[in-house]
C-alpha positions in Angstrom: 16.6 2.9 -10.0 15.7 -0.4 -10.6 17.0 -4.2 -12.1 20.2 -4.7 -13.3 20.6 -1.6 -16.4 23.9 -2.2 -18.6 23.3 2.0 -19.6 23.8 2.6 -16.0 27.2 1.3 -15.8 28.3 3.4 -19.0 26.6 6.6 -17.0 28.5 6.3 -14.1 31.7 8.4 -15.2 33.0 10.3 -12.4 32.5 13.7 -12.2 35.5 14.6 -10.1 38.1 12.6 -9.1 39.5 12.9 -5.6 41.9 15.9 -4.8 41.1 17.8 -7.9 39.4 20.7 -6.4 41.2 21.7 -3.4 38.3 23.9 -2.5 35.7 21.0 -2.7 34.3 21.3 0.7 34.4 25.1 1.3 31.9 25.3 -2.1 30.1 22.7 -2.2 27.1 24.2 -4.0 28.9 26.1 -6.5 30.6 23.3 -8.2 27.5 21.0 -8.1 26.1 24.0 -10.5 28.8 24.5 -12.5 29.0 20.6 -13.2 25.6 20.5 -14.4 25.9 23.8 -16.2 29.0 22.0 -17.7 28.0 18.5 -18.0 27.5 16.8 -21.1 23.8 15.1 -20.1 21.5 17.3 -18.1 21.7 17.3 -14.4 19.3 18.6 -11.6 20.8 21.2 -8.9 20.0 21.3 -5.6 17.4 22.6 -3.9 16.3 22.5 -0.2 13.9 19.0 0.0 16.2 17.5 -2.4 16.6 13.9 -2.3 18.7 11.1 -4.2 18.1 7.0 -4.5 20.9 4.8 -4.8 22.4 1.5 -5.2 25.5 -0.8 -5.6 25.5 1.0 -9.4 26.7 4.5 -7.5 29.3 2.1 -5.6 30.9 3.7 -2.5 29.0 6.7 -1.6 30.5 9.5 0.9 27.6 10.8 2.6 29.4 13.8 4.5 30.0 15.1 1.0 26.2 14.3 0.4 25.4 15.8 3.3 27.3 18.9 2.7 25.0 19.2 -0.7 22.0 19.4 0.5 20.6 16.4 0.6 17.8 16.0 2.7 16.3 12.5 2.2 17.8 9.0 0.4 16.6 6.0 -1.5 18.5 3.2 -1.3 18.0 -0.2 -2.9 17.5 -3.7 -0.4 16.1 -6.2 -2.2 15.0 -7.9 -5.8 12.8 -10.9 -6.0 13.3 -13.6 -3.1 16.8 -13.7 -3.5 19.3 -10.6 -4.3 20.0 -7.9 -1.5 21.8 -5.7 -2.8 25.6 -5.4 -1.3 25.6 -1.6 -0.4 22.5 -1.0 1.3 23.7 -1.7 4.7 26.7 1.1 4.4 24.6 3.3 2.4 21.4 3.1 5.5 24.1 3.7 8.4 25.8 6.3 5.9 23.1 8.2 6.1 21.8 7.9 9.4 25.1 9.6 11.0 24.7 12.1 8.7 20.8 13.1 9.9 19.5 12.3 6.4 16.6 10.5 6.2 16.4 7.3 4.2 14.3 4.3 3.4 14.5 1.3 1.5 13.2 -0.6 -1.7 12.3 -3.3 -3.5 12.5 -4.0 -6.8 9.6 -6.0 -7.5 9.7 -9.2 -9.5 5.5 -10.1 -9.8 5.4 -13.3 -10.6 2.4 -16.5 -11.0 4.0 -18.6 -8.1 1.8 -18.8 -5.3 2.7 -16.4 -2.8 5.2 -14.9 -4.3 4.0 -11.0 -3.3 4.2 -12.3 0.2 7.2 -14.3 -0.2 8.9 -10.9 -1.6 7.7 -8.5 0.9 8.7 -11.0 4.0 12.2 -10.4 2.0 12.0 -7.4 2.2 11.4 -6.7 5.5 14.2 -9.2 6.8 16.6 -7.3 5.3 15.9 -3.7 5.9 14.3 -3.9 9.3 11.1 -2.3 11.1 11.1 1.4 9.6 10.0 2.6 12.7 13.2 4.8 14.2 13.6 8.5 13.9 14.5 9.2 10.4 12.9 6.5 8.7 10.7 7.2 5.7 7.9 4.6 4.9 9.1 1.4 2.5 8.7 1.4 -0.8 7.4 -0.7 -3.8 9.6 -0.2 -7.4 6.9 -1.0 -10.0 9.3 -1.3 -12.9 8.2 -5.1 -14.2 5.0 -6.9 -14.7 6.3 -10.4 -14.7 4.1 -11.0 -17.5 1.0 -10.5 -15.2 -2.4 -9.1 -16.4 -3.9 -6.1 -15.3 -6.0 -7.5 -12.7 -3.3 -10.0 -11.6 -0.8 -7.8 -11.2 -3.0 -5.0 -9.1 -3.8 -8.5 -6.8 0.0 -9.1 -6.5 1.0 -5.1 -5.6 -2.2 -5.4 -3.2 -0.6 -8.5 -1.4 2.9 -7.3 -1.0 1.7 -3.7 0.4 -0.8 -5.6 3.0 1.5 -7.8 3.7 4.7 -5.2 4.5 1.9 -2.9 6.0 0.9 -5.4 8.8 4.6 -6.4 9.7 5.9 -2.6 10.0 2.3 -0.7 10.8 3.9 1.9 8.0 2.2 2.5 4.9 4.7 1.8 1.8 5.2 4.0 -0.6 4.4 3.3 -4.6 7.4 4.4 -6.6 6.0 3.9 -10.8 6.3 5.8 -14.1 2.8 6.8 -15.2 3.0 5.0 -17.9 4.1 2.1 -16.2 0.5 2.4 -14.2 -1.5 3.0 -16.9 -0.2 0.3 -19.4 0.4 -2.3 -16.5 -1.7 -1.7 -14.0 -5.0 -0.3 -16.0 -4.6 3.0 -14.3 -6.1 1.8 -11.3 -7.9 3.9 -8.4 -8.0 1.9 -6.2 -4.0 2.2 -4.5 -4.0 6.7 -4.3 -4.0 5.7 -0.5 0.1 5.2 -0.6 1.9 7.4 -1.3 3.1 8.3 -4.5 6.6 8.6 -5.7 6.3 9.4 -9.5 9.4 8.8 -12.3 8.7 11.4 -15.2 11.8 12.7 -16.7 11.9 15.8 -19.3 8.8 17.6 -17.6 8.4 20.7 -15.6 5.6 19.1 -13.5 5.1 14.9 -13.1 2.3 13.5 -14.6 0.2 11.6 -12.2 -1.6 8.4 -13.0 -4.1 6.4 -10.9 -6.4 8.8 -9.5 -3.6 10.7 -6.9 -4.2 13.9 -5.9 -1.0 14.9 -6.0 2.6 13.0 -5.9 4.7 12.9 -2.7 7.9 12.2 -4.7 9.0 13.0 -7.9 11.9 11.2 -9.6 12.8 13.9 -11.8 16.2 12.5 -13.6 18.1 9.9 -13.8 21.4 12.4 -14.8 21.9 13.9 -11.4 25.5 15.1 -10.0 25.9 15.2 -6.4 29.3 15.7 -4.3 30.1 12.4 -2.8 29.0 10.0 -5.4 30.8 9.3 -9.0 28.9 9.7 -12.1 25.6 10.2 -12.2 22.4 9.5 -9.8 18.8 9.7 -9.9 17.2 13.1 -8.5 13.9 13.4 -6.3 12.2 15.8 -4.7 9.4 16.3 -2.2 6.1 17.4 -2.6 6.0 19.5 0.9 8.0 21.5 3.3 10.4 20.3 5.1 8.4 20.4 8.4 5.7 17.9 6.8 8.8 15.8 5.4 9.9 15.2 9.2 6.9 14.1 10.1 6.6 11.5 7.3 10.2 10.7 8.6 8.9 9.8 11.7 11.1 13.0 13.3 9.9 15.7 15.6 12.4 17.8 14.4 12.9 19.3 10.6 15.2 21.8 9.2 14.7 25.4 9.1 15.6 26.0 6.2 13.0 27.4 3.4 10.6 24.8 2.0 11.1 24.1 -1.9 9.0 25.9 -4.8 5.8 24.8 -6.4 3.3 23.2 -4.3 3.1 22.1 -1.1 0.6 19.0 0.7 -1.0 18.9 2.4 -1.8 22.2 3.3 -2.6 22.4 6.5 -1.1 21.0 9.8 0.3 17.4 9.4 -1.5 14.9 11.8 -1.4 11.6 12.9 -4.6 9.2 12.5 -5.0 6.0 15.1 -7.7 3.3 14.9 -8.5 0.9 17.4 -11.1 -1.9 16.9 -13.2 -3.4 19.7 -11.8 -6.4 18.3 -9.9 -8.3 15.8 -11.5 -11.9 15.6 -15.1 -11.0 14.9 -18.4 -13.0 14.5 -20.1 -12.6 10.5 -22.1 -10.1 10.7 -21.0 -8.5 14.1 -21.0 -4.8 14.7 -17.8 -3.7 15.3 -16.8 -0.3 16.9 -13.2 1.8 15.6 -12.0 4.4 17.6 -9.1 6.3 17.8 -7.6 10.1 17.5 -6.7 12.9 15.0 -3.9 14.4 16.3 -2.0 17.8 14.9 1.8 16.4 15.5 3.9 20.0 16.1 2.5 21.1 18.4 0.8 17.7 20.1 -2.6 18.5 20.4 -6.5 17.2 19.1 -7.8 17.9 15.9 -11.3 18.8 16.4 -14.5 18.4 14.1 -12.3 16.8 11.4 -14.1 13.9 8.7 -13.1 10.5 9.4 -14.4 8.2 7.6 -14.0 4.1 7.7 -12.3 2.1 4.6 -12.7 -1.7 4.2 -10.9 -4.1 1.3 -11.9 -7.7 1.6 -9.1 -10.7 1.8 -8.5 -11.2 -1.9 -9.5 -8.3 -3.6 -8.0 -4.8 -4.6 -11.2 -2.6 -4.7 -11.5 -0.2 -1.3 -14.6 0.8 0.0 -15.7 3.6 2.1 -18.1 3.1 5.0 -20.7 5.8 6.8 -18.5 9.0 7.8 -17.6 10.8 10.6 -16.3 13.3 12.5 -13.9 13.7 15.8 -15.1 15.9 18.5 -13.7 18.7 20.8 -10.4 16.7 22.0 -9.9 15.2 18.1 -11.7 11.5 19.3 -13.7 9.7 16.7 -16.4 6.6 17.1 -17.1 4.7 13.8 -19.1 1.3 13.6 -19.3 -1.0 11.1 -20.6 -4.6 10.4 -18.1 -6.9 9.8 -19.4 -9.0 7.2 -16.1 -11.0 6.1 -12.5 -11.3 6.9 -11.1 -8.0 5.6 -8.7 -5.2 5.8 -9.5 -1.7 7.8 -8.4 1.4 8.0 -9.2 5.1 9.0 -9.0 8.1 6.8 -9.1 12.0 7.2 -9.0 13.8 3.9 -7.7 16.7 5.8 -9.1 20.4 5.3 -7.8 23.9 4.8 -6.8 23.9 8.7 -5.1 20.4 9.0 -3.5 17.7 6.4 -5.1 14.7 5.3 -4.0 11.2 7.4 -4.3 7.8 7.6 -4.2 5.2 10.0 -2.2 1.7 10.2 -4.0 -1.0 8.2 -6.2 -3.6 10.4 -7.2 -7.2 9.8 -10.6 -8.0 11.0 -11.2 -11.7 11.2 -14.5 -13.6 10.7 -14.7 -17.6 10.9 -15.2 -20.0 8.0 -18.0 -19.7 6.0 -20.5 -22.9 6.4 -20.6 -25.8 3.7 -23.8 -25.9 2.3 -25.7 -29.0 0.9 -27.9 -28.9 -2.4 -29.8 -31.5 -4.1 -32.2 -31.5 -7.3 -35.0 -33.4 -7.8 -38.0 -33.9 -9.9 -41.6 -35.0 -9.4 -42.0 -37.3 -12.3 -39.6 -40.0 -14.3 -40.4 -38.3 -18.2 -42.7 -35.7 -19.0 -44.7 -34.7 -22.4 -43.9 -32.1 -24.6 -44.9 -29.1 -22.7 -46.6 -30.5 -19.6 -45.9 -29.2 -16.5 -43.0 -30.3 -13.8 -41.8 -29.5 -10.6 -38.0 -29.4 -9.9 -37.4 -28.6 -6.3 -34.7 -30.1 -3.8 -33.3 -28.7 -0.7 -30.9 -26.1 0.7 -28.7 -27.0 4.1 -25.9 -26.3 6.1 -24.9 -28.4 9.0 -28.0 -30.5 8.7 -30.5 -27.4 8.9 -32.4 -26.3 6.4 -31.5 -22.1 4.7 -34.2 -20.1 4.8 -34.9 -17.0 2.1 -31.6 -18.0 0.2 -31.7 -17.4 -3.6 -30.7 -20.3 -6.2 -30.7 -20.1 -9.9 -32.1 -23.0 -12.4 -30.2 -23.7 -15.5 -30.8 -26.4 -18.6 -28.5 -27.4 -21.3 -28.4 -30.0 -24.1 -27.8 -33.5 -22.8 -25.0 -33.1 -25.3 -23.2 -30.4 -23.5 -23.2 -27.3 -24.4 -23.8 -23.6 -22.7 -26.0 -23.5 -19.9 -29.3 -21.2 -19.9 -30.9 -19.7 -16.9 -34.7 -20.7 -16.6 -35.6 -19.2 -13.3 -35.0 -18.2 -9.9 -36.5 -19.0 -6.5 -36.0 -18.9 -2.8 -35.2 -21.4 0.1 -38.4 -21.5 2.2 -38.1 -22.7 6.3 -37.6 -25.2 7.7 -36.1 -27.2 5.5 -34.5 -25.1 3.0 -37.0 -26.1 0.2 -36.7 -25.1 -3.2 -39.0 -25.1 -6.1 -39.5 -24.4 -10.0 -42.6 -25.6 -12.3 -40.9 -25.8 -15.7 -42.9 -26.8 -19.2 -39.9 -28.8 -20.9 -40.4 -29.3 -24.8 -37.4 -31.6 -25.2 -35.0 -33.7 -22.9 -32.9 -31.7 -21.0 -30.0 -31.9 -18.5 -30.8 -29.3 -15.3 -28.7 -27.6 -12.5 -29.5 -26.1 -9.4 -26.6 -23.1 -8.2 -26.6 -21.5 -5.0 -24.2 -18.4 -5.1 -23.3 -18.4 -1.1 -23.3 -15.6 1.1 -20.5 -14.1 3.6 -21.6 -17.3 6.1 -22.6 -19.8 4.0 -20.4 -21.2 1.0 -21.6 -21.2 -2.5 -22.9 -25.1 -3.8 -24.2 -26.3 -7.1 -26.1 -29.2 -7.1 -25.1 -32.5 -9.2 -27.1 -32.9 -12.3 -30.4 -34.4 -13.5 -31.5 -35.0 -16.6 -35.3 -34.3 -17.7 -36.8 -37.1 -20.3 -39.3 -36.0 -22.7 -41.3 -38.5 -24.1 
């Protein structure tokens, strides 16, 4: 999986050529274990809730033969950057579809400085795989293989963007395919992402390692060495963390097959459900109370989940840091009422952790908007032209916005060196009505230049005033 990899094209030796085994399709299973047992690199057998991820490096793949081995679910590359889609992903996606396995898409991410580039990537994306929302259609995904060069807190901005952004044009949540390494190093083993999914790369290992504060992983890319009927040479092995009941469901699929969920463990335990969230509205006022509702749902059979946490999350435009709001709980029929004051424009979602009787779930993301903030106006001033060493002076100006004075706002009075040189905080005060007056008596020993700051609020922007120097005679 991922960029262009010159070893991958030396991996891909064909395993059998076609014809060789007249017997191919009667035992299917057999050979795929005697090829591993055989092969000269280690290879993963099949097990039910098995799944492969592909791309133009497995060239043309017969999924019938894939079919016939078991496969249950498929990764297939789309897109790199803003500019490559790769050539196979079309026949590989209908492939598969005919052949009732599930299947989704990703993109190999190229972060980047450029100004909207996460966005610019993910609208990619989209164009060229399509809505994810038909039967069979696991969420999208994110390949986190390349930091562009990015920071830690740069590139968890630019993986926050291109989720968002992907999340609001499909109403899935994406999936985060990384090494844990990869997240540590890169990403400074955030917390702040174990919402999506995670589809873990750890090779060698009986169990994944998991990075970032996950639970658990969803997917585990277990080798890159994998031989399956239908494709030549080797492919990258997966499996799912759950039966395959619960991977229907995250296929969007009523349905399932019958046959015996994989070994190891299994989440969520309990019944999967389906989480809704419905604001009162999506253009708010600062400050306005807002009301979510929506339902907890078991999915096989249909029915309410009753007296199940909920709890509301919230991530402000711009940052990466969720935060949860006042839980609580749905009632008899599985309905839930949480309110919340909508402070800035932000992002909003709905979470059940899930307990012993039903699965955790979350809801679609939301953005709630507020209007502008208000410009502000600040001025400094002082009482007299020059001062002696150590006498008293009052500073003071005025906090407004929109001609009125700010009442109760903070500010912060610095000095510095008419020189230059680092500012020092002196003191603090308050705006006072009507006018949004402000005040500080200072004792100045020698000349001084002096600031006013005011650090804004979620209505009002921040302002800092223009300076004034102090003489000291």
């Amino acid at each position: 999986m991922g960029a262009e990899d010159p070893v991958r094209r030396h991996l891909n030796t064909p395993l059998l050529r076609p014809g060789r085994r007249a017997g191919l399709r009667r035992n299917v299973r057999s050979l795929v274990v005697l090829a591993t047992a055989t092969s000269a690199i280690a290879a993963s057998t099949l097990a039910y809730g098995d799944g492969i991820d592909v791309s133009h490096y497995q060239g043309a793949v017969s999924w019938s033969k894939v079919d016939d081995a078991g496969v249950t679910f498929a990764f297939m590359k789309a897109t790199e950057g803003t500019t490559y889609a790769d050539p196979t992903m079309r026949t590989n996606w209908v492939g598969a579809t005919r052949q009732g396995i599930y299947r989704s898409a990703y993109h190999f991410a190229r972060p980047s400085t450029a100004s909207g580039s996460a966005a610019a990537q993910a609208r990619f994306f989209v164009s060229k795989v399509g809505s994810f929302r038909h039967r069979g259609d696991l969420p999208p995904v994110l390949d986190l293989e390349a930091s562009g060069g990015l920071g830690s807190a740069s590139l968890r901005s630019w993986v926050s963007t291109w989720l968002t952004t992907v999340e609001r044009i499909t109403g899935r949540t994406p999936i985060i395919y990384c090494s844990p390494s990869f997240w540590e190093d890169h990403l400074g083993n955030s917390t702040a992402f174990h919402h999506y999914p995670l589809w873990v790369a750890h090779y060698g290992v009986s169990s994944p390692r998991v990075p970032g504060g996950w639970p658990t992983w969803t997917f585990w890319q277990r080798t890159s060495s994998g031989r399956v009927a239908g494709i030549s040479g080797n492919v990258d092995m997966n499996r799912f963390n759950g039966s395959n009941a619960q991977l229907a469901v995250l296929a969007r699929s009523t349905g399932g097959s019958t046959s015996p969920a994989p070994g190891g463990p299994t989440l969520p335990t309990g019944a999967a459900t389906a989480l809704t969230m419905t604001p009162t509205t999506t253009s708010a006022a600062i400050d306005e109370r807002v009301t979510f509702t929506g339902d907890l749902t078991r999915t096989t059979p249909l029915a309410g989940a009753p007296s199940q946490p909920v709890a509301l999350w919230s991530r402000p435009v711009g940052s990466t840091r969720w935060s949860r709001g006042r839980p609580g709980a749905t009632d008899g029929a599985g309905h839930y009422r949480l309110r919340a004051t909508v402070a800035r424009t932000a992002y909003y979602q709905a979470r059940s952790v899930g307990t012993t009787t039903y699965a955790p779930s979350v809801s679609r993301v939301l953005r709630l908007t507020t209007p502008a903030r208000t410009t502000t106006a600040l001025d400094l001033l002082k009482t007299k032209a020059s001062v002696a060493p150590g006498r008293s002076l009052m500073i003071y100006g005025h906090l407004t916005a929109g001609g009125a004075g700010l009442a109760r706002q903070p500010v912060s009075y610095y000095k510095r060196s008419p020189g230059g040189g680092a500012w020092t905080l002196v003191g603090r005060s308050r705006s006072l009505a009507p006018t949004g007056w402000h005040s500080l008596t200072v004792h100045p020993k020698i000349s001084r230049v002096w600031k006013v700051v005011y650090g804004g609020t979620d209505r009002f922007l921040p302002r800092t005033s223009a300076l004034m120097s102090v003489h000291v005679r």
